[in-house]
C-alpha positions in Angstrom: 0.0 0.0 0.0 1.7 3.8 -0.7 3.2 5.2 2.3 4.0 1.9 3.9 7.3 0.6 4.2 8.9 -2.0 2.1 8.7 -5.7 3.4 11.8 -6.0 1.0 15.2 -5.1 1.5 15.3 -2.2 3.8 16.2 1.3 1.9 16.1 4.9 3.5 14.0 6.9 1.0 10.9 4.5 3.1 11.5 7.3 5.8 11.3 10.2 3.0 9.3 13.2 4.3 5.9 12.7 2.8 5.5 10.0 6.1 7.5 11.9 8.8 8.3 15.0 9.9 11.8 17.0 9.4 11.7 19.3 11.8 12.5 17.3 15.1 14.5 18.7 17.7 18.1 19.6 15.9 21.5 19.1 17.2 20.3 16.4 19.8 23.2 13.9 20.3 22.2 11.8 23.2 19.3 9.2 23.2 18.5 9.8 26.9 17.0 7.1 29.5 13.7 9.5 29.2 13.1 8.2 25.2 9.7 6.6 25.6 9.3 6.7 29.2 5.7 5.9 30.3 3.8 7.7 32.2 2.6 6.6 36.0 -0.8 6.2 35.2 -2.8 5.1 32.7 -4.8 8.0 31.7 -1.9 10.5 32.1 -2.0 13.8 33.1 -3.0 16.7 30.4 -1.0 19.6 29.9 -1.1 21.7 27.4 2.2 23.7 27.2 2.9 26.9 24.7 6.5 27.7 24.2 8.4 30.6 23.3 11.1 30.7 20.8 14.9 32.3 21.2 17.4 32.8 18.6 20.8 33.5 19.7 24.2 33.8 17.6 26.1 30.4 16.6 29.2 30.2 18.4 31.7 27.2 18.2 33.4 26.7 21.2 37.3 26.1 21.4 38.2 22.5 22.5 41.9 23.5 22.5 44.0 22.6 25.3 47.2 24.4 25.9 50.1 23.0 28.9 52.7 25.6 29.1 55.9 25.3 31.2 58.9 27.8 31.8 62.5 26.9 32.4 63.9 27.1 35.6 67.2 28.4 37.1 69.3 29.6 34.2 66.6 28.5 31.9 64.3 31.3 32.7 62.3 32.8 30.3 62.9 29.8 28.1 58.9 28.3 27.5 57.9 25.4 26.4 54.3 25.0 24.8 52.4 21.9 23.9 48.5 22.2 22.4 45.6 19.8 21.7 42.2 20.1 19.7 39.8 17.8 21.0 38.4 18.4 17.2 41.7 18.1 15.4 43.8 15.2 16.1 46.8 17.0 16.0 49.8 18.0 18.8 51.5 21.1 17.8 54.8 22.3 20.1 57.0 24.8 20.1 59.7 25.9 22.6 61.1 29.7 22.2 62.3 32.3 24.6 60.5 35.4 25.9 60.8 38.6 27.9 59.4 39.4 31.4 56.0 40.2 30.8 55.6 36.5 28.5 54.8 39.0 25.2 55.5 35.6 22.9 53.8 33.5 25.4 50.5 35.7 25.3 50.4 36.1 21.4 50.8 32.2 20.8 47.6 31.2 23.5 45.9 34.3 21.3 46.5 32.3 18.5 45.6 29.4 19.5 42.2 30.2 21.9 42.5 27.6 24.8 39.3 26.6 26.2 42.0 25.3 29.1 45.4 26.2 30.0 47.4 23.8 32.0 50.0 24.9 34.4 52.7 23.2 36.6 51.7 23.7 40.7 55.1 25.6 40.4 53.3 28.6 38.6 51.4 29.1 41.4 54.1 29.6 44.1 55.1 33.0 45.2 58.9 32.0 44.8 58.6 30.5 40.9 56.4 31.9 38.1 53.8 34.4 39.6 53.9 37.1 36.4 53.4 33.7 33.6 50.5 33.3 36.1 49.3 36.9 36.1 49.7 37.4 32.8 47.7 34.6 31.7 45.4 35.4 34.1 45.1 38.9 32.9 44.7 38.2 29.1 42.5 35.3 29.6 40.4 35.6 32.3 37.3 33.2 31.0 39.7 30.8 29.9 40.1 27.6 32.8 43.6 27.2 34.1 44.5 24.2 35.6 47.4 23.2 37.6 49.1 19.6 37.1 52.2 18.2 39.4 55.8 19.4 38.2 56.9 15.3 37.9 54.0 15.2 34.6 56.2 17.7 32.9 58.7 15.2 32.2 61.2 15.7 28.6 62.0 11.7 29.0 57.6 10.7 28.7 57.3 13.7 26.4 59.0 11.9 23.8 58.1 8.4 24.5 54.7 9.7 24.1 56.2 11.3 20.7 57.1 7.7 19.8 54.1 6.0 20.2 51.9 8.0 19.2 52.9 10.0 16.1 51.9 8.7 12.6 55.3 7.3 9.8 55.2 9.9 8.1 55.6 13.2 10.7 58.1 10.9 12.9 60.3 13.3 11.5 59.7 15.9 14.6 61.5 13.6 16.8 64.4 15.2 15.5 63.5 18.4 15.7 62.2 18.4 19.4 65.2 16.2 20.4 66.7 18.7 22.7 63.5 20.8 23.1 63.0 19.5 26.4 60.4 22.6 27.9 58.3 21.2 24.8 58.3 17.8 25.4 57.8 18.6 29.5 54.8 20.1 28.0 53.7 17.4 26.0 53.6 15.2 28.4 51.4 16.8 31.0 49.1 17.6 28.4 48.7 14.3 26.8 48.7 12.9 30.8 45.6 15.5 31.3 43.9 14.2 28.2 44.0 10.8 28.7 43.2 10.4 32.6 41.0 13.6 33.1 39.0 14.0 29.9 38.6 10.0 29.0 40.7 10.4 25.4 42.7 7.9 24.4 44.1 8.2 21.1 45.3 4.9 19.3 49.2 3.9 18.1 50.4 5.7 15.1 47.6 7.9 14.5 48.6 11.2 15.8 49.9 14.2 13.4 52.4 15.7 16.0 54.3 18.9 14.5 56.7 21.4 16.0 56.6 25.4 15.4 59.2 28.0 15.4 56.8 31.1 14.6 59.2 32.2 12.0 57.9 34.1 9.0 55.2 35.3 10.3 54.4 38.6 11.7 53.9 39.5 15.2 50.5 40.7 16.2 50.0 41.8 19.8 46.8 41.2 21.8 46.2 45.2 22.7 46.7 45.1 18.8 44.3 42.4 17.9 41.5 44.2 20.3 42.1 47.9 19.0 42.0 46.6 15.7 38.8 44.3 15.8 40.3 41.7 14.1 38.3 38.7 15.8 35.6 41.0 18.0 33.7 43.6 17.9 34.8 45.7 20.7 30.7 47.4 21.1 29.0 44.3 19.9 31.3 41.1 20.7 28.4 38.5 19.7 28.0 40.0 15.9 30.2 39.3 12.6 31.5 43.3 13.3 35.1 42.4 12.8 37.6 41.2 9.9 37.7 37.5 10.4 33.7 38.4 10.0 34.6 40.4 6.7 36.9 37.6 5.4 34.9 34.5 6.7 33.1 32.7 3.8 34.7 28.9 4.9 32.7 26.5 4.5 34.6 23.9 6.8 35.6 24.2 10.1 39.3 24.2 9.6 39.3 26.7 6.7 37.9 28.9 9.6 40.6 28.2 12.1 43.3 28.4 8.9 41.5 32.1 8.5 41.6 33.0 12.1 45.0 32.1 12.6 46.3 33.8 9.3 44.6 37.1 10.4 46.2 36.7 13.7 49.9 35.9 12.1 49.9 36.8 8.6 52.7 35.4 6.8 55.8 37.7 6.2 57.9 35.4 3.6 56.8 37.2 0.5 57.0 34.1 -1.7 54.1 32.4 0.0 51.7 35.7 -0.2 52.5 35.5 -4.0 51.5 32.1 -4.4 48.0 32.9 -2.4 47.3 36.0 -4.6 48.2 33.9 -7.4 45.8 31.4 -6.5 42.9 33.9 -5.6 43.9 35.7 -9.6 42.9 31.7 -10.8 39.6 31.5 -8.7 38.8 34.6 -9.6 39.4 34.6 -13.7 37.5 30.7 -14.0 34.1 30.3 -12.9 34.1 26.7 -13.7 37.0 26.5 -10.8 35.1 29.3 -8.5 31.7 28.1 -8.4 32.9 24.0 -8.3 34.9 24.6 -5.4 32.3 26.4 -3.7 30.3 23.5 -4.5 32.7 20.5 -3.2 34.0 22.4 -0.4 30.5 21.9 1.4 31.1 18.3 1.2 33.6 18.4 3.4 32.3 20.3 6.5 34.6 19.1 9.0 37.1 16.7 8.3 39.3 17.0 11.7 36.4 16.2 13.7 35.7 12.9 12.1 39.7 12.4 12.5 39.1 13.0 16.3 36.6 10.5 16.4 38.9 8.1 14.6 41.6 7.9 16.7 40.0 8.7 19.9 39.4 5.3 21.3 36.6 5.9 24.1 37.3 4.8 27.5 33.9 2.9 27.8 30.9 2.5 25.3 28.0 5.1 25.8 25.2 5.5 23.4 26.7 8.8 22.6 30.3 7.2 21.5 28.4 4.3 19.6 26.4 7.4 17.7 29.6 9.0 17.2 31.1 6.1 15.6 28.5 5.0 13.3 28.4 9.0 12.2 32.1 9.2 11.4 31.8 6.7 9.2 28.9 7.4 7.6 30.7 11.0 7.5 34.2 9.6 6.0 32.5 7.5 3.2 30.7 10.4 1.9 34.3 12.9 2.1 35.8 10.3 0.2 33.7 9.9 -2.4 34.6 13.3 -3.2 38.1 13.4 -2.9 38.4 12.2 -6.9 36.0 15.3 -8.0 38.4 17.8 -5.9 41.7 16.3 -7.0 40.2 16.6 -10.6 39.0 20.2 -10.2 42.5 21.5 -9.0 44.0 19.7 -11.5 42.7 21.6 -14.2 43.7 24.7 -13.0 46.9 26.7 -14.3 48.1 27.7 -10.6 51.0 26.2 -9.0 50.1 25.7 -5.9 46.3 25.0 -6.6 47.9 21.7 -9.2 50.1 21.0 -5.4 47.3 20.5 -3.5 45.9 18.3 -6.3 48.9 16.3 -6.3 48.5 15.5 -2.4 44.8 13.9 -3.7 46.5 11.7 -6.0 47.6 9.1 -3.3 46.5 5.7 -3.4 45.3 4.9 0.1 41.9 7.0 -0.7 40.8 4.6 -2.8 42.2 1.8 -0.6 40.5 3.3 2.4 37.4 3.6 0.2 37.1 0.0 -1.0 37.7 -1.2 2.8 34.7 1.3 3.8 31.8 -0.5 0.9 32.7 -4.2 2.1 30.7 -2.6 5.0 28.7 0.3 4.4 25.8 0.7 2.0 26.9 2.1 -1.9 24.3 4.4 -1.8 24.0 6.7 1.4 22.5 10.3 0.3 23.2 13.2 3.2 19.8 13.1 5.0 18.7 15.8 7.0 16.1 15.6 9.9 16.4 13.3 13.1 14.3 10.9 12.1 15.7 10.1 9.1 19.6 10.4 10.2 18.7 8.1 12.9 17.5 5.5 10.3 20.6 5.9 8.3 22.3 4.9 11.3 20.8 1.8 12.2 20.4 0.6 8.3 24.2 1.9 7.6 25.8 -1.5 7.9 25.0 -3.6 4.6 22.8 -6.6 5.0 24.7 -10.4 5.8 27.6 -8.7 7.2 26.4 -10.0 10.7 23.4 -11.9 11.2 22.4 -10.9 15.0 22.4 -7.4 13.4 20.2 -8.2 10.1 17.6 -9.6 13.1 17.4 -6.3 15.2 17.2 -4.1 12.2 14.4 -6.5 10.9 12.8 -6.3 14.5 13.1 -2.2 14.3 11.4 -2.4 11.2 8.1 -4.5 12.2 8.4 -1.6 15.5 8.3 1.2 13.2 5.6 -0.7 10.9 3.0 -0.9 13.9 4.0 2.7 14.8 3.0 3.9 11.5 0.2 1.9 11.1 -1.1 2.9 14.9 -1.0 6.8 14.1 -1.3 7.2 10.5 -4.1 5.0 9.3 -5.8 3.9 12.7 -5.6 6.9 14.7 -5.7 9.7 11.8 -8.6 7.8 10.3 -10.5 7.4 13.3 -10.2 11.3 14.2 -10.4 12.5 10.7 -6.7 14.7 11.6 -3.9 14.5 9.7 -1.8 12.7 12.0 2.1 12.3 11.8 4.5 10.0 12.9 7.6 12.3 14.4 11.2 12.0 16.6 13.2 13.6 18.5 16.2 11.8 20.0 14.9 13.0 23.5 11.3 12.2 23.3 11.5 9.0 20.8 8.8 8.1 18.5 5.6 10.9 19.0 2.5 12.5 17.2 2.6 15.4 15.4 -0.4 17.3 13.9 -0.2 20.8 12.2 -3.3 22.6 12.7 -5.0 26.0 11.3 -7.3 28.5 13.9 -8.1 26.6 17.7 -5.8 23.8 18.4 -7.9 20.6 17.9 -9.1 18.8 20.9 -8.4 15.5 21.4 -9.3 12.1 23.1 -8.4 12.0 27.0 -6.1 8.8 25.7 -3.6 11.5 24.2 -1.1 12.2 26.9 1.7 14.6 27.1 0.4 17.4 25.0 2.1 20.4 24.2 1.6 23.1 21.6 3.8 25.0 19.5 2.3 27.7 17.5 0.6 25.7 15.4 1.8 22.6 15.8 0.8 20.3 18.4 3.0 17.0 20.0 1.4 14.6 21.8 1.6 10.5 22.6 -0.5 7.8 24.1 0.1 4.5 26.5 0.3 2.2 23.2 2.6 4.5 21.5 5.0 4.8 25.0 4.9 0.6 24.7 6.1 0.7 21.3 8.8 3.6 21.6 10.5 0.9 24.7 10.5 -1.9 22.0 12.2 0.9 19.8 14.5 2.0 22.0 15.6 -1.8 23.0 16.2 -2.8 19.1 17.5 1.0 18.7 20.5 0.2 21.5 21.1 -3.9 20.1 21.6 -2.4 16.5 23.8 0.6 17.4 26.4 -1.7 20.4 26.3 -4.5 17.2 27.1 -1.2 14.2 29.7 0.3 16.3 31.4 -2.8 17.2 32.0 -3.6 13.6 33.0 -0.2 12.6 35.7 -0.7 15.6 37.0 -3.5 13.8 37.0 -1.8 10.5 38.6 1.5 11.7 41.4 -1.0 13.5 42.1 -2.1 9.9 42.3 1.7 7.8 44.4 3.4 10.9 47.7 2.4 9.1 46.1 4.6 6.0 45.2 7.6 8.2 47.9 9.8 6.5 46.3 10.7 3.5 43.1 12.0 5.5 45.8 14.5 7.5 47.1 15.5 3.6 43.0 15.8 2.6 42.2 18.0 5.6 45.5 20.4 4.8 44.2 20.6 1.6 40.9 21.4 2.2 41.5 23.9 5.0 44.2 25.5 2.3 41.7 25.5 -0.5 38.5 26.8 1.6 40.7 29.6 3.2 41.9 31.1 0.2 38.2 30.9 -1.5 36.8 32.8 1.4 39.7 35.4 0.5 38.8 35.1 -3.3 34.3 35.1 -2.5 35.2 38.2 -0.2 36.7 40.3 -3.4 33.7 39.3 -5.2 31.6 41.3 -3.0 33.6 44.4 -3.3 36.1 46.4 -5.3 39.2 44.9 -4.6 42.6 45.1 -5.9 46.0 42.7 -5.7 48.4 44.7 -4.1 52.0 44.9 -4.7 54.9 44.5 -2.3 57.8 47.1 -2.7 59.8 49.2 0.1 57.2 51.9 0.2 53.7 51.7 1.4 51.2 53.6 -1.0 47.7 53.0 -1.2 45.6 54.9 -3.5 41.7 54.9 -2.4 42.1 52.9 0.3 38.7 52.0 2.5 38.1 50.3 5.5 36.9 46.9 4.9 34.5 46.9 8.2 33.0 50.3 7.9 32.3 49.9 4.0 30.4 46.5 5.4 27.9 48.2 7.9 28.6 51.6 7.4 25.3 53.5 6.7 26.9 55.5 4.1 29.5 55.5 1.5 32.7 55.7 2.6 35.3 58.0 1.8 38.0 56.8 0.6 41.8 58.2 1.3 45.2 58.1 0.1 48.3 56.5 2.6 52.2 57.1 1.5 55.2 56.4 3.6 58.8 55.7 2.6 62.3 54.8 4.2 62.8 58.7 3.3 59.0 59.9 4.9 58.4 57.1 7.2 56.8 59.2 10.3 53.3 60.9 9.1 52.1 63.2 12.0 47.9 63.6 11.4 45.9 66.5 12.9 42.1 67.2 12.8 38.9 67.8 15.0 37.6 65.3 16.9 35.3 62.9 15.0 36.6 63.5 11.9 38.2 60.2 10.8 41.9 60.1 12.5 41.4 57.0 14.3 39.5 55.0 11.4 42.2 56.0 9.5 44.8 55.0 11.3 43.0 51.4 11.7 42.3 51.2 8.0 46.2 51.4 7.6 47.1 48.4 9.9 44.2 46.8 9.1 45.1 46.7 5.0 48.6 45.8 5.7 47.6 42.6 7.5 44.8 41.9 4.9 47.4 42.1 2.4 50.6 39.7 4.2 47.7 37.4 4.7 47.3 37.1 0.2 44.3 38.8 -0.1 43.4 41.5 -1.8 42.4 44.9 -0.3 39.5 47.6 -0.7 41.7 50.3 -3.1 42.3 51.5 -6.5 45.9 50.3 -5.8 48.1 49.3 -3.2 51.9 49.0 -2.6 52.8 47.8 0.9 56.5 46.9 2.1 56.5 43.3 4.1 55.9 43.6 8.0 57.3 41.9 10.6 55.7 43.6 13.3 52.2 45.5 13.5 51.4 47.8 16.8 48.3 49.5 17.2 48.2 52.1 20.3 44.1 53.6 19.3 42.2 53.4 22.5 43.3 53.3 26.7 41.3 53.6 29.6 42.2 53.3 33.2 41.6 50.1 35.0 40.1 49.6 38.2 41.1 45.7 38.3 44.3 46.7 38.5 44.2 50.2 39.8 46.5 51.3 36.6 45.0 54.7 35.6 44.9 56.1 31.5 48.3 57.6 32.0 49.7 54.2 33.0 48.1 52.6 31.2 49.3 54.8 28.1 52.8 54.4 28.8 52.6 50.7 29.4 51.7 49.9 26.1 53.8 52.8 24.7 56.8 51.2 26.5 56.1 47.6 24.8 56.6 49.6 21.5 59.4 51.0 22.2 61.3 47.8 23.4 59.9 45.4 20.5 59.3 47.7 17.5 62.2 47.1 14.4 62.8 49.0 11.6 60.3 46.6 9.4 57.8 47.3 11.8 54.0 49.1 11.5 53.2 51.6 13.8 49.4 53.3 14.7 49.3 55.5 17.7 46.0 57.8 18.6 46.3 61.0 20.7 49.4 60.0 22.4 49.7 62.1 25.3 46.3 62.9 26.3 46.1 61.0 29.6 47.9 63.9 31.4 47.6 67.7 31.2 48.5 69.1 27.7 52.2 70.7 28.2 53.3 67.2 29.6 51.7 65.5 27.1 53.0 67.8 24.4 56.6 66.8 25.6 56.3 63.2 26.4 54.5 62.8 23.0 57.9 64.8 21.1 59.9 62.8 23.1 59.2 59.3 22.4 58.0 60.8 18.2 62.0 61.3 18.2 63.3 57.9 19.6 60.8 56.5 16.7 61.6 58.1 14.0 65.2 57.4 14.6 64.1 54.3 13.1 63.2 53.1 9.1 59.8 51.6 11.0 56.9 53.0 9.7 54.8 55.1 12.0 51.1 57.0 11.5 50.2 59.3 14.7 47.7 61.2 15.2 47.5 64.1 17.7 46.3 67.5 19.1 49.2 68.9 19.9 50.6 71.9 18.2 54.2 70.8 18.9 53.9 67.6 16.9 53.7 69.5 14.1 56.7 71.3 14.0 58.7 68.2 13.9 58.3 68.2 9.8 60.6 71.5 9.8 63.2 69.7 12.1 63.2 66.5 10.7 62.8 65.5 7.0 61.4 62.0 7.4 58.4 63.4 9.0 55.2 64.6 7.2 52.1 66.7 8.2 48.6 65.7 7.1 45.2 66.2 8.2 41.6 65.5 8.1 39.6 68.1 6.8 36.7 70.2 8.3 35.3 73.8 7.7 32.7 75.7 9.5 29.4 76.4 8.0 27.2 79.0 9.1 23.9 78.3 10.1 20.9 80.6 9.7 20.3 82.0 12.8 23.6 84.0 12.3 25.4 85.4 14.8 28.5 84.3 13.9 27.9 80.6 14.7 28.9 77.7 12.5 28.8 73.8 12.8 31.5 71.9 11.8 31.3 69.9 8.7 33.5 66.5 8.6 35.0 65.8 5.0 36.8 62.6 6.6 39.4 63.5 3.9 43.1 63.5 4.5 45.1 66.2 3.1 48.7 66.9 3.2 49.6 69.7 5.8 48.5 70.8 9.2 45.6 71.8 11.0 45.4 74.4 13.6 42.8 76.0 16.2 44.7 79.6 16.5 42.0 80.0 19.3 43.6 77.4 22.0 46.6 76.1 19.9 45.5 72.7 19.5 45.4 70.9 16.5 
């Protein structure tokens, strides 16, 4: 009869959504002891329930994990760092040394976004590492910090655990971390951590364990990385207000994090920031190659995660570890099935490094890995959406006669899900002359659904647990709460039975696991510089060039031309080795501090590949990027503005080079104006000593006559006039051109600028 499900073979489109609903609870994971619990009486109690709705911003949470460890004795300020993605199945090191306030220490966890930060008991003692301990503190105060017995930080466990665990191919590293021994220390308490306090245990061989120097790349501050907005909105911290919101068009999770990180350290070696804007020019000029990889890049929405779930072997079987295998390999068939149409795709292109990538897809183990996977799971899986129809996939993912005790519980399911349908679909529908539905939700199991126009139908007293949403209404009865408990029983026998073979079958693919770590490079590569390319498509950008002298010709701000209100006015930026200190004056509000933003913020947009929001652009390579735009005091720490001011100034001063990029705002203005005239001449001079270059922006009259004493510095500013208003009387109201013009301004009234 139509609608009923096959007494055949068992195939998925039997579940399509002409017979059950789609929109069950989402993002559900756990099938929970409540699924199908029956109520304590017979007739049930009634309540009718009408629930709100709430909407709230997506947010993915960091599952990175971060032990950090400082040398002792003549060793100090030597730090050894060791992190851990829960999601990403790889252990990254790095050892380096730092200054007293941990500068290098507190850009890396930046960069990295530790969920939790794991410390030796040492760092808490008043007599060892108090500042690591305050500075962390300070810069990450939502972050957890653990603290973890000084005998876990051991060198001689870090790299046995090296040894084991690392995959052929990267076992390079051992090398390379042989006489790091802060890093391995640091490895070893992590991995320690992971193992006994969060339950992971990853398997033999299957780790991708890599060590960092942080060379060639440019150094990005965290005052920096806040004035800047670079990941945050500083007014609205829950909206896309920022550049990584700008530039984020990734449609896989590590493409994001490949984004994030690049905006954070932007490369400085100028042969890999041609190759990206090389690679943006293909995507760009071929829509076959544009619009395809848009295409296949959504089929591979998060490769690392699946990795995790890979090699994570779970401590003890749950129903949420059984789920989680079955859906990672459900999850790798599919990725693989489309690793031939991506290698193809980037093939055809003309770009070097795009035709690199495709190269890494050309390795045999896919298709090895691919044959292994359909001796088990069904040819023909289709990406279903819904819970219903997911949870269908996975009990029917494991192909018939592969074991027999499971063909008999899937075949039990089945006759379950037959009577259900039968029960509330013909029976019950044609009894009440409704249109009746079969639904589920992970937490409440198999239920009744009816969509309804005007008054909410009433119902037989037999109809229990009623509840009302708008217009749709859930409800269930005694027989349907009988047949959910023989659901859930076949449910639990078919998924213990599915993930047990799907154990054995990962055992037998982990020695190929090395090509997925090559496919998930890839991808992240391929999706992050797509983002870059689908972000120029939305705007007038340009490639930039990379010379010894920065000159951008029309140059906008990429966050204000996003949500400004109106058009933006665009301005012109020129420094040299010759004119390498630019001294801006203007009112208040009329564009200094945007500008001086748009500068920094262009520069790292371009080191990063992209292109940028100008007619045309020259920048010279950075190492180093400070932005000084914004200080309050602080209470916390009972540091007032001043302080505050010349804390970060300081920083500057003792880390800037003369490759560095330099924005300061109003230096100065935390004290009374003739101090603030002289402090802000005296530390112009010990910068412009310097080939760095450096935009400031000021009020003070004094900062202006610098261009007559020196001849690397230049006077602009932003342009305003008074017009009169018609009530006369000689009154005016100032009229911002946000234009920047060559010269300076002056208020002959007060002698400010």
């Amino acid at each position: 009869s139509s609608g009923r499900p096959s007494t055949g073979r068992f195939t998925f489109d039997v579940f399509d959504t002409s017979r059950s609903s789609s929109t069950m609870t989402p993002g559900a994971h756990l099938l929970r002891n409540s699924f199908g619990t029956r109520p304590t009486s017979s007739s049930g109690s009634r309540r009718h329930e009408t629930s709100g709705t709430s909407t709230s911003a997506e947010i993915i949470p960091s599952s990175v994990v971060v032990a950090v460890v400082e040398g002792r004795g003549q060793a100090r300020g030597e730090v050894g760092m060791a992190s851990f993605d829960i999601k990403n199945p790889e252990l990254v090191l790095s050892q380096f040394p730092d200054n007293q306030v941990y500068a290098n220490t507190i850009m890396r966890l930046q960069v990295l976004d530790p969920s939790q930060i794991l410390l030796p008991k040492t760092a808490f003692d008043n007599n060892a590492m108090p500042q690591l301990l305050c500075q962390i503190e300070q810069e990450f105060p939502p972050t957890s910090i653990t603290s973890l017995d000084r005998k876990f930080f051991s060198e001689s466990a870090g790299i046995d655990i090296i040894r084991e665990l690392c995959i052929p191919e990267y076992n390079s590293v051992e090398l390379e971390v042989l006489n790091k021994y802060y890093a391995l220390s640091a490895a070893a308490a992590l991995i320690k951590h992971v193992q006994y306090s969060m339950n992971i245990v990853c398997s033999p061989k299957s780790l991708r364990i890599t060590f960092t120097t942080g060379e060639n790349v440019t150094r990005i501050d965290a005052c920096t990385m806040r004035e800047l907005e670079l990941l945050v909105s500083t007014l609205h911290p829950r909206s896309t207000a920022s550049l990584l919101g700008v530039l984020n068009h990734c449609k896989t999770y590590g493409g994001m994090r490949l984004l994030r990180v690049n905006i954070l350290q932007p490369p400085c070696d100028l042969p890999t920031i041609l190759l990206r804007q090389k690679a943006l020019q293909q995507m760009l000029n071929s829509e076959e190659l544009f619009y395809g990889l848009q295409f296949l890049l959504a089929k591979f929405p998060n490769i690392e995660h699946i990795l995790a779930m890979l090699v994570q072997t779970p401590r003890r079987e749950t129903f949420h570890t059984m789920e989680a295998t079955i859906n990672s390999c459900i999850a790798l068939k599919r990725i693989l099935d489309n690793v031939e149409p991506l290698q193809l795709l980037l093939k055809k292109s003309e770009d070097t490094l795009l035709t690199t990538y495709a190269s890494y897809l050309e390795d045999v183990r896919f298709g090895r890995l691919l044959d292994t996977i359909h001796t088990v799971l069904h040819d023909d899986f289709n990406y279903e959406k819904g819970t219903l129809n997911k949870m269908i996939q996975q009990c029917f993912a494991i192909k018939p006669k592969v074991y027999g005790m499971l063909d008999v519980a899937k075949r039990t399911f089945r006759e379950v899900y037959d009577d259900i349908y039968d029960l509330v679909e013909k029976q019950w529908a044609m009894e009440l002359q409704q249109p009746l539905k079969v639904a589920y939700s992970t937490l409440r199991g198999f239920y009744i659904q009816l969509k309804f126009m005007g008054p909410a139908p009433q119902l037989p007293e037999s109809f229990i647990k009623v509840t009302i949403h708008k217009t749709c209404l859930s409800c269930t009865t005694d027989g349907l709460v009988k047949l959910n408990d023989r659901a859930r029983v076949s449910m639990h026998q078919i998924y213990s039975m599915s993930s047990g073979i799907l154990r054995n079958l990962i055992s037998t693919i982990i020695n190929d696991i090395g090509c997925l770590y090559k496919l998930a490079e890839v991808v992240s590569n391929v999706d992050f510089l797509h983002s870059l390319a689908e972000t120029c498509t939305l705007s007038d950008y340009v490639c930039p060039e990379f010379t010894d002298t920065l000159c951008i010709r029309g140059g906008r701000h990429p966050l204000l031309e996003k949500v400004g209100m109106q058009p933006f006015v665009p301005n012109d930026t020129f420094a040299t080795k010759d004119t390498n200190f630019v001294v801006i004056t203007g009112p208040n509000m009329s564009g200094k501090s945007t500008y001086l933003k748009q500068v920094a913020t262009l520069q790292i947009m371009a080191q990063m590949g992209s292109y940028v929001p100008a007619t045309e652009a020259s920048f010279r390579i950075a190492d180093q990027i400070f932005s000084r735009t914004g200080h309050r005091d602080d209470i916390e720490t009972s540091c007032s503005t001043f302080l505050m001011e010349m804390k970060a100034i300081n920083y500057v001063l003792q880390n800037f080079k003369d490759t560095s990029l330099i924005v300061i705002d109003e230096l100065g203005r935390g004290t009374s104006e003739d101090e603030g005239a002289a402090m802000c001449v005296a530390i112009s001079e010990q910068l412009m000593d310097s080939e760095a270059f450096i935009f400031i922006s000021t009020h003070f009259e004094l900062m202006t006559e610098l261009e007559s004493a020196y001849p690397n510095v230049a006077n602009y500013h932003m342009e305003g006039e008074m017009e009169e208003t018609d009530s006369g009387e000689g009154q005016g109201v100032l009229k911002y051109a946000h234009k920047l013009t060559r010269g300076c301004c002056m208020d002959e009234d007060n002698g400010r600028c």
